[in-house]
C-alpha positions in Angstrom: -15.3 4.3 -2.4 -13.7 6.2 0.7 -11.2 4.2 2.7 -11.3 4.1 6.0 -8.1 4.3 7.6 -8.6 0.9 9.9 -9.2 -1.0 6.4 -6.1 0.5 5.1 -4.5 -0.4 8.3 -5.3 -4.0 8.2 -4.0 -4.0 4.8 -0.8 -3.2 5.8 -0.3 -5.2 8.8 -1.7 -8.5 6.8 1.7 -7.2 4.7 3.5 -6.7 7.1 2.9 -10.5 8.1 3.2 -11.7 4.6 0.0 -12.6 4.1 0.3 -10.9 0.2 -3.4 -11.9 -0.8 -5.7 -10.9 1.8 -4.2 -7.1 1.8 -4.5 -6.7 -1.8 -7.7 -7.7 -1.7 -8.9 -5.1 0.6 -6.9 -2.1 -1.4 -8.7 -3.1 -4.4 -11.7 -2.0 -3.1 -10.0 1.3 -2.5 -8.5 1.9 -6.0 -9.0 5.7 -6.1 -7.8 6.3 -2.2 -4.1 7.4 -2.9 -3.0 5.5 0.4 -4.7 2.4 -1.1 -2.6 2.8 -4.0 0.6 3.2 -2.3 -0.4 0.1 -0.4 -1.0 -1.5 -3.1 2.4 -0.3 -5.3 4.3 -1.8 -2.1 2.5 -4.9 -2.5 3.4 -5.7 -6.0 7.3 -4.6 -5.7 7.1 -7.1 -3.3 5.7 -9.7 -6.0 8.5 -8.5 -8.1 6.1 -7.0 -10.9 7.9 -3.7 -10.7 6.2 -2.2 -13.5 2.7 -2.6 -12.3 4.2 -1.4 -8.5 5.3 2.0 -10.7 1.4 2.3 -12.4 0.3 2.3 -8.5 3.2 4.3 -7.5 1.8 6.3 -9.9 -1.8 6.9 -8.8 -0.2 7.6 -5.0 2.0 9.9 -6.3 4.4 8.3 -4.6 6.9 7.4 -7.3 9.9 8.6 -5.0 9.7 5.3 -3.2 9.9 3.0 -5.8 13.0 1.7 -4.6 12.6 2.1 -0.7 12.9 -1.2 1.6 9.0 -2.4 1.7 8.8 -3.3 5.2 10.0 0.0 6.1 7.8 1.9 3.4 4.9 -0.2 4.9 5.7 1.3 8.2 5.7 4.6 6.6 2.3 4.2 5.7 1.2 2.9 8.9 2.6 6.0 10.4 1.0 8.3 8.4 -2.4 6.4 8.6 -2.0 6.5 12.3 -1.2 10.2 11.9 -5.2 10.7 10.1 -6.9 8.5 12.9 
């Protein structure tokens, strides 16, 4: 399923606030968008499960952030999404 870029938004913003749950569950529903998976990759380095964040670093191909600062790579993404509005 295609993501639209305000779903993907929310996800990170609901991240961004902590709220860990509610933005995973809306970039499951978006497994094959590579932004989805980067989301998602952020989310579980922040749960500590570092090598399920490297299998979705891997489907973003994204791996070069594995080890950047989440709030900031959560930024990133909300850049880049705002970019593709």
């Amino acid at each position: 399923m295609n993501a639209p870029n305000t779903e993907l938004l929310k996800a990170v913003e609901l991240a961004l606030a902590g709220d860990w749950d509610a933005a995973h569950q809306i970039v499951q529903q978006y497994e094959d968008n590579e932004i989805a998976a980067w989301i998602h990759a952020v989310l579980h380095k922040v749960e500590g499960d570092t090598s399920n964040a490297r299998y979705w670093y891997h489907q973003a191909n994204q791996l070069n952030h594995l080890t950047d600062e989440p709030n900031a790579e959560l930024n990133t993404i909300k850049m880049k999404l705002n970019s593709e509005s």
